[in-house]
DRENROLUM-636007 format. One line per field, with one value per residue (C-alpha): residue in three letters; chain; x, y, z. Coordinates in nm, 4 decimals, decimal comma, padded with zeros to 6 digits. Layout:
code = [ALA  ...] .
unit = [A  ...] .
u = [X  ...] .
v = [Y  ...] .
w = [Z  ...] .
***
This chain:
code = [UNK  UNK  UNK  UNK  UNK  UNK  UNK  UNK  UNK  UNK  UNK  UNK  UNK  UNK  UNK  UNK  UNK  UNK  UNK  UNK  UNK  UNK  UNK  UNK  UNK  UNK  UNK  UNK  UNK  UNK  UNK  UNK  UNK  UNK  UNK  UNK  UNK  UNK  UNK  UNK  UNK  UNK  UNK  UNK  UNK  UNK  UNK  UNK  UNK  UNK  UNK  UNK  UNK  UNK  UNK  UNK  UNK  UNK  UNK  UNK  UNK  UNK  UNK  UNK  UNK  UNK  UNK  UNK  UNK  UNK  UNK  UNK  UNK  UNK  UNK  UNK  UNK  UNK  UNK  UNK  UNK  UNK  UNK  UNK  UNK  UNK  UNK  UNK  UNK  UNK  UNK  UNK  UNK  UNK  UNK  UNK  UNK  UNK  UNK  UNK  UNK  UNK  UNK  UNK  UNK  UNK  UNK  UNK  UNK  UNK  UNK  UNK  UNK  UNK  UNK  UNK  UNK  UNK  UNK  UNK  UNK  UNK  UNK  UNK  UNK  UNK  UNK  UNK  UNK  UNK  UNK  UNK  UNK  UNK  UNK  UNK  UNK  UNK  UNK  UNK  UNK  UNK  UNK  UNK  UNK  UNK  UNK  UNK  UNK  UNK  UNK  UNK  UNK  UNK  UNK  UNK  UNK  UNK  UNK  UNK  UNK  UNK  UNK  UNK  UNK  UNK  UNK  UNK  UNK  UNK  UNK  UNK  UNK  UNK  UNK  UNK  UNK  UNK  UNK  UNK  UNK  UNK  UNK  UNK  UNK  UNK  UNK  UNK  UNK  UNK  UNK  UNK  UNK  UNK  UNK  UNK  UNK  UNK  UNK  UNK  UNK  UNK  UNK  UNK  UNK  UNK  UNK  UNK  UNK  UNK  UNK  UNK  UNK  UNK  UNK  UNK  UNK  UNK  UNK  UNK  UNK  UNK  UNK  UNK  UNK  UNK  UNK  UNK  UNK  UNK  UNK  UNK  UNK  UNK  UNK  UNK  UNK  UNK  UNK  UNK  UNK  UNK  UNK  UNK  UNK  UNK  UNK  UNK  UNK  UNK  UNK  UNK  UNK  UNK  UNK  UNK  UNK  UNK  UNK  UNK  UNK  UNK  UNK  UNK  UNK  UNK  UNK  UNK  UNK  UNK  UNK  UNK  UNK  UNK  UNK  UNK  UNK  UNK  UNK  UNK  UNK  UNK  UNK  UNK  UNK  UNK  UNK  UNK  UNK  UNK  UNK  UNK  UNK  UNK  UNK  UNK  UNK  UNK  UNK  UNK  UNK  UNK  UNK  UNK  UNK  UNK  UNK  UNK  UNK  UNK  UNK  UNK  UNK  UNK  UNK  UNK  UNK  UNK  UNK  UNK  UNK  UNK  UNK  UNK  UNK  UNK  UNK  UNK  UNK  UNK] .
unit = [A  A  A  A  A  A  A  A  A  A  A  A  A  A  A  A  A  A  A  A  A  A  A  A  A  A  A  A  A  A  A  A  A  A  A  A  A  A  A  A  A  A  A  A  A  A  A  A  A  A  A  A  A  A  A  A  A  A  A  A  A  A  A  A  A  A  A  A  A  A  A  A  A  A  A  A  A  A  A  A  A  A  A  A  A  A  A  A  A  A  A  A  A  A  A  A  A  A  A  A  A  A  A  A  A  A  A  A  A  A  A  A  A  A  A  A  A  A  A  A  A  A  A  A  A  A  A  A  A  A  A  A  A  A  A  A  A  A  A  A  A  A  A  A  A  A  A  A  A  A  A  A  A  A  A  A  A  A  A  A  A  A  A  A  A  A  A  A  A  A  A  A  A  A  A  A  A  A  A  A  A  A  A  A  A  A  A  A  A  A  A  A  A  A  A  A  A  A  A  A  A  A  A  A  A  A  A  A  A  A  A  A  A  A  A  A  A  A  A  A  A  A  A  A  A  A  A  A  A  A  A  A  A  A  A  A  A  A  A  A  A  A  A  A  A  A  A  A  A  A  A  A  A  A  A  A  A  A  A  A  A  A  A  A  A  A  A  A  A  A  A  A  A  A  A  A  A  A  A  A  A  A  A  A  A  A  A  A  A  A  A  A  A  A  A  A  A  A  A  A  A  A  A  A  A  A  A  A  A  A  A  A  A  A  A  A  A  A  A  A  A  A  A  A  A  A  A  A  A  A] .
u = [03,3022  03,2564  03,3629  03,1134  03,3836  03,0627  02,8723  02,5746  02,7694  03,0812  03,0206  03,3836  03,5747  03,4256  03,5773  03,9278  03,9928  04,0045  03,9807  03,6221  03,6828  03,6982  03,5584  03,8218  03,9110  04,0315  04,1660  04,2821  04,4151  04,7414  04,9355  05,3149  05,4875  05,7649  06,0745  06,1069  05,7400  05,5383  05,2498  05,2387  05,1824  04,8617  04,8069  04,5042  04,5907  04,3424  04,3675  04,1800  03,9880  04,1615  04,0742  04,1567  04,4421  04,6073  04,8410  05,1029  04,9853  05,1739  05,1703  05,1030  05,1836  04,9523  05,0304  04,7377  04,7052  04,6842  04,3841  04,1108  03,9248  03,9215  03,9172  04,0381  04,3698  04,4146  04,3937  04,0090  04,0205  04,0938  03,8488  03,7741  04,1302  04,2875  03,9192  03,9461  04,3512  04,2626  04,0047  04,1711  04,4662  04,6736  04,7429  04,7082  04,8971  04,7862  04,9577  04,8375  05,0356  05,1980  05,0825  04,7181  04,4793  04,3449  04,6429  04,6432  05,0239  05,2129  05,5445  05,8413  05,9994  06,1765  05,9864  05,6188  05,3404  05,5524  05,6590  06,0289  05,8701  05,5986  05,8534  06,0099  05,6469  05,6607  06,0367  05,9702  05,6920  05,9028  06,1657  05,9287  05,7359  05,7181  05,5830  05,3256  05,2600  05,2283  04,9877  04,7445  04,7279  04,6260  04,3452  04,2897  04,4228  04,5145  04,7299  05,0392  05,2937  05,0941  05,2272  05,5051  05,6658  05,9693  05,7109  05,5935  05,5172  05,3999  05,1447  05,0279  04,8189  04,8396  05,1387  05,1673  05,2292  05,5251  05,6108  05,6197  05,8319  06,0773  06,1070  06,1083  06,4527  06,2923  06,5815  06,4756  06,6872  06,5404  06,5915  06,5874  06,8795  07,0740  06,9636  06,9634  06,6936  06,7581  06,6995  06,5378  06,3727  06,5330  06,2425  06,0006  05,9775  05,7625  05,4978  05,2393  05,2029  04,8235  04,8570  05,1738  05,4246  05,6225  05,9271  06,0000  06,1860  06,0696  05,7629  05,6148  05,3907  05,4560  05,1880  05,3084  05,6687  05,5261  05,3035  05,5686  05,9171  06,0933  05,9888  06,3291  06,2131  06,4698  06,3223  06,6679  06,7865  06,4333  06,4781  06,2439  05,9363  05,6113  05,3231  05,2433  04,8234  04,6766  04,3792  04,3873  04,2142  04,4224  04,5175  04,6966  04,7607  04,8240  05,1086  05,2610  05,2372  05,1892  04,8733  04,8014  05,1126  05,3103  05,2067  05,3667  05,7049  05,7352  05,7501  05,8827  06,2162  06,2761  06,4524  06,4078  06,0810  05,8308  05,4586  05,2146  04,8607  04,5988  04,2836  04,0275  03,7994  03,9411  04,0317  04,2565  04,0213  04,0643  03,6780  03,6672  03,9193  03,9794  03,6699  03,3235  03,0849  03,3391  03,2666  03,6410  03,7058  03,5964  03,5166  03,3226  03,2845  03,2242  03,3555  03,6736  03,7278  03,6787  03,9771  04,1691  04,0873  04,1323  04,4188  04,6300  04,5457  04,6358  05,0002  05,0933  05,0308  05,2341  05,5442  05,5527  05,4610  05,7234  05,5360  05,2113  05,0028  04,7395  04,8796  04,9361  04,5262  04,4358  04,6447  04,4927  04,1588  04,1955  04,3191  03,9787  03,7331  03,8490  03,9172  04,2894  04,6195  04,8737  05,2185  05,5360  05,9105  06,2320] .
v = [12,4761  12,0994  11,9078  11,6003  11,3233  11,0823  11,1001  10,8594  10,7340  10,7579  10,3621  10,1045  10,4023  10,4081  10,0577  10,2832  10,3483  10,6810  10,8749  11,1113  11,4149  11,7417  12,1034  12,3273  12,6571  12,7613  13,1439  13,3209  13,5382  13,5211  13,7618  13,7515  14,0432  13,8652  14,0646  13,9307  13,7665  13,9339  13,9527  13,8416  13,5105  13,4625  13,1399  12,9719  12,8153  12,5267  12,3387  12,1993  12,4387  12,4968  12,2569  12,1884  11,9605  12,2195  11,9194  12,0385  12,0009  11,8712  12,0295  11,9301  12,1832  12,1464  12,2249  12,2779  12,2199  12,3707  12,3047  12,5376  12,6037  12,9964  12,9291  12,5962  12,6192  12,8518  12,8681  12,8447  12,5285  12,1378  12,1798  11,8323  11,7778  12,0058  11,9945  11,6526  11,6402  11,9185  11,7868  11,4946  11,6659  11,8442  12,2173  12,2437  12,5193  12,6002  12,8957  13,0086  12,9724  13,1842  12,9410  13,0244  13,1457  13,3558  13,5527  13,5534  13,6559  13,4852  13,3182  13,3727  13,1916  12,8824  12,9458  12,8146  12,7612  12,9207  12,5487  12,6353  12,9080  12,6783  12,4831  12,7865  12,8879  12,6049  12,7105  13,0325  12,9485  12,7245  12,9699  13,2334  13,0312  13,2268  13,5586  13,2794  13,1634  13,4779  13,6212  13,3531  13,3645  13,7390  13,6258  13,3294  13,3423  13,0179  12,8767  13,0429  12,7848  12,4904  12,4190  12,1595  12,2553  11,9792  11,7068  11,8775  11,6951  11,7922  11,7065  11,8031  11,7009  11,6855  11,9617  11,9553  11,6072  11,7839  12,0278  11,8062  11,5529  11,8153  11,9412  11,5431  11,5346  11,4686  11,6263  11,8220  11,8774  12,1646  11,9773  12,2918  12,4460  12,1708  12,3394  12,1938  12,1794  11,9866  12,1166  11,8647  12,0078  11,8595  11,9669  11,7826  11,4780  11,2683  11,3649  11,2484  11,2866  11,2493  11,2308  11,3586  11,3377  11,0521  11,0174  11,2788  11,2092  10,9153  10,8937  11,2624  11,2564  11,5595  11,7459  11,7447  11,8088  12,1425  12,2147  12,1191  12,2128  12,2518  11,8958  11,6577  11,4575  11,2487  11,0720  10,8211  11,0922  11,1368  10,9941  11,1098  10,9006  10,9344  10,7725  10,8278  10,7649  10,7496  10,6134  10,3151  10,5100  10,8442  10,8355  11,1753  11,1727  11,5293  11,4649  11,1087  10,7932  10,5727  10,4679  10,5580  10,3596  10,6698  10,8165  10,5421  10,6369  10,8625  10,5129  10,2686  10,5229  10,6436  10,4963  10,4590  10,3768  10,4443  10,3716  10,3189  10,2876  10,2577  10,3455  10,1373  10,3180  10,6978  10,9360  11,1967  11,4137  11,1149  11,1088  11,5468  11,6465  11,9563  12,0865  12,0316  11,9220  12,0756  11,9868  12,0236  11,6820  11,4134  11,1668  11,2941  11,0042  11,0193  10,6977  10,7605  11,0635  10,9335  10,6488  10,9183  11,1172  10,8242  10,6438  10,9692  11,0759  10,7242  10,7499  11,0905  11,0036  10,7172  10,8429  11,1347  10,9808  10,7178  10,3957  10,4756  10,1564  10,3928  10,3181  09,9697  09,9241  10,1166  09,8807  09,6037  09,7567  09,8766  09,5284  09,3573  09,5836  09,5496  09,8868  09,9104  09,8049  09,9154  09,7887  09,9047  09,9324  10,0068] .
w = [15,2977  15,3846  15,1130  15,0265  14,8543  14,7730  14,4283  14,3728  14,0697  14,2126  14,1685  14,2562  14,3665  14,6747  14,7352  14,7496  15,1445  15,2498  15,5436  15,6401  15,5049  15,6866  15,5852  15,3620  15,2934  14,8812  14,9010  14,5879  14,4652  14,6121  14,4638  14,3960  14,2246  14,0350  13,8330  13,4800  13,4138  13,1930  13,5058  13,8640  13,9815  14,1089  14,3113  14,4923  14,7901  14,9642  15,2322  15,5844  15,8163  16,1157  16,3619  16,7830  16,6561  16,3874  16,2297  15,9953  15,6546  15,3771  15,0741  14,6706  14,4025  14,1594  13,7519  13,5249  13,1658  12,8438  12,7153  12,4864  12,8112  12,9210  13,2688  13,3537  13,2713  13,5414  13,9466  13,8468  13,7212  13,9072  14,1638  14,1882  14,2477  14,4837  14,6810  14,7383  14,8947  15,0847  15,2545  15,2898  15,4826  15,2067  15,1323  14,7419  14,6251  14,2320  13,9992  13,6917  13,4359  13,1751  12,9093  13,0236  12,7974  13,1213  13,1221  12,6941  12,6828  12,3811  12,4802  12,2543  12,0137  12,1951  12,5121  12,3365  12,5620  12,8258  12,8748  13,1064  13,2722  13,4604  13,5818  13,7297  13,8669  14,1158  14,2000  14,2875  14,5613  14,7284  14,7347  14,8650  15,1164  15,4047  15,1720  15,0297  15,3735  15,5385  15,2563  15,3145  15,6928  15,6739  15,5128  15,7078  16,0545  16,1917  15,8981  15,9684  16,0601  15,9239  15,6572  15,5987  15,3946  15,4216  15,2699  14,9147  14,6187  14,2710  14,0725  13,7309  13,3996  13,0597  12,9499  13,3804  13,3652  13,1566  13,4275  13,7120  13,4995  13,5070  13,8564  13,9177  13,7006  13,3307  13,0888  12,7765  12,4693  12,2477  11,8980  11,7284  11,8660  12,1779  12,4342  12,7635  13,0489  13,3044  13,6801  13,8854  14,2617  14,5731  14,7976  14,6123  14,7832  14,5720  14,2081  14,0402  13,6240  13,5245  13,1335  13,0856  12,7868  12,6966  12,4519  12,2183  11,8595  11,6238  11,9071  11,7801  11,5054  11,2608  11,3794  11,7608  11,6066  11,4689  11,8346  12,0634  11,8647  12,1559  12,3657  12,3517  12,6234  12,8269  13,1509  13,2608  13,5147  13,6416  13,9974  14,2403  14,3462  14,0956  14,0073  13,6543  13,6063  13,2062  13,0706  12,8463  12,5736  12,5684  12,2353  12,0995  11,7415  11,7586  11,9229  11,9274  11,6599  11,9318  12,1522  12,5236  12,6282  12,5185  12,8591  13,0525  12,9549  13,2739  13,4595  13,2156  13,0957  13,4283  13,7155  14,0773  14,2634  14,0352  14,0201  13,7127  13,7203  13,4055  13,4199  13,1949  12,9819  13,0734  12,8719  12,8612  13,0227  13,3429  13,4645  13,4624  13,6571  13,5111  13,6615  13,7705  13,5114  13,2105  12,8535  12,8345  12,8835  12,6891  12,9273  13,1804  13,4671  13,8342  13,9167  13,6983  13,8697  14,2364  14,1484  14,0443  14,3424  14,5893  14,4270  14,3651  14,7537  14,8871  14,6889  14,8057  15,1824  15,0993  14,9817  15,2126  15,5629  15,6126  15,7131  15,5699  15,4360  15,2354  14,9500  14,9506  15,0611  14,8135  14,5421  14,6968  14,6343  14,3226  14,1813  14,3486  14,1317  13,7604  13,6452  13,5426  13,6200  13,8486  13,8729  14,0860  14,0139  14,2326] .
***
């Protein structure tokens, strides 16, 4: 399909630089039989329509959420997400999750919401790319060999914020019982947490204590490259005593290069980008959405094409129209 990246009220975003964008392909299922999950993982894959110059295609794994949606929290769900990077030049690779209420299998106890195994979701593709690969260009001859798969990054919201904190190098110490997590991804090159978790311990409120029992968050070994992206008015009682700042910890607690960017006015739900016109989120917003669209693109490129300036334009943009703040460390 050709991918239309303009809304009417897509509003300041459009003062973000990007390139035009070019038609896509999204094919799913993709089916991998996997030993010692409960069921297969099934993945979309999307990513540019083959074209006369057939560039290699860097890749994003995406992590969903785990939210009360039925389908969204699945590899049905962040169209407006992996669309958008694929038509930009990515190939968005998206699992569903064990934690997903599509799949409806309970996790055991110490393994709630499925929470190491989506971690190990992301692990497993990259260590069976060529079956992944292979699968896909069956389907859709012409992709075989496109895919780069020596510049991946992750990306991931809300309890995927969580997961791709991890494979960046975030540590977790189960409170309940010591038990150590703590197996950061060398070929991921570079992530970006939309909403994730912050600090665990005095930070939790009771109530995300009892949800989350197992998070013991630790970010100081968390080296690799990431932008972490909130809105200023994700507040989560449910899970943390503090305000939306608790979301920042992915770039405040963690060291190395490390981007932050706050989005004024956005939600947790950051413009929709769970899906298309979902009730889901609470903010619904096209022009939140494109910024997150744009400035998450612009990033990405960044940190995996040595020299790229997309990122710094689109800073420089972003500061000129009033919406948020974003702020670099190294």
């Amino acid at each position: 399909m050709t991918h239309n990246t303009y809304h009417t009220l897509s509003g300041l975003a459009t003062r973000i630089p990007i390139p035009n964008p070019r038609p896509i392909i999204s094919y799913s299922p993709i089916v991998l039989q996997t030993p010692n999950r409960p069921a297969p993982l099934q993945l979309r894959v999307t990513f540019p329509a083959p074209s006369s110059s057939n560039d290699k295609l860097p890749i994003i794994l995406l992590s969903h959420g785990m939210g009360r949606s039925n389908w969204l929290n699945s590899l049905e769900g962040y169209a407006p997400l992996y669309e958008f990077w694929a038509a930009h030049g990515f190939a968005v690779i998206l699992p569903t999750h064990m934690s997903s209420l599509f799949l409806g299998v309970k996790a055991p106890e110490g393994k709630e919401y499925w929470w190491q195994d989506r971690a190990d979701d992301m692990v497993r593709i990259l260590d069976r790319k060529e079956e992944v690969e292979t699968l896909v260009a069956e389907a859709v001859p012409g992709l075989k060999g496109r895919l780069d798969w020596e510049r991946v990054a992750v990306a991931g919201h809300s309890l995927g914020g969580w997961t791709a904190s991890m494979l960046l190098g975030a540590r977790n110490t189960d409170p309940r019982s010591g038990e150590v997590w703590f197996k950061p991804e060398p070929r991921i090159k570079a992530g970006v947490i939309l909403g994730g978790t912050g600090n665990a311990g005095s930070d939790m409120s009771e109530q995300g204590k009892t949800m989350i029992p197992w998070y013991g968050a630790d970010f100081s070994k968390m080296q690799t490259n990431a932008l972490s992206l909130h809105g200023d008015e994700d507040v989560n009682p449910y899970l943390t005593i503090r305000g939306s700042d608790w979301h920042a910890d992915t770039y405040h607690h963690a060291p190395g290069s490390k981007d932050l960017l706050v989005l004024k006015g956005a939600k947790h739900g950051l413009g929709g980008i769970s899906g298309w016109d979902t009730a889901e989120g609470d903010d619904s917003h096209p022009e939140r959405m494109g910024l997150v669209q744009r400035m998450s693109l612009a990033y990405l490129k960044s940190q995996l094409y040595e020299g790229d300036d997309a990122w710094e334009e689109a800073c420089k943009a972003f500061r000129e129209i009033d919406q948020g703040t974003v702020e670099s460390k190294a």
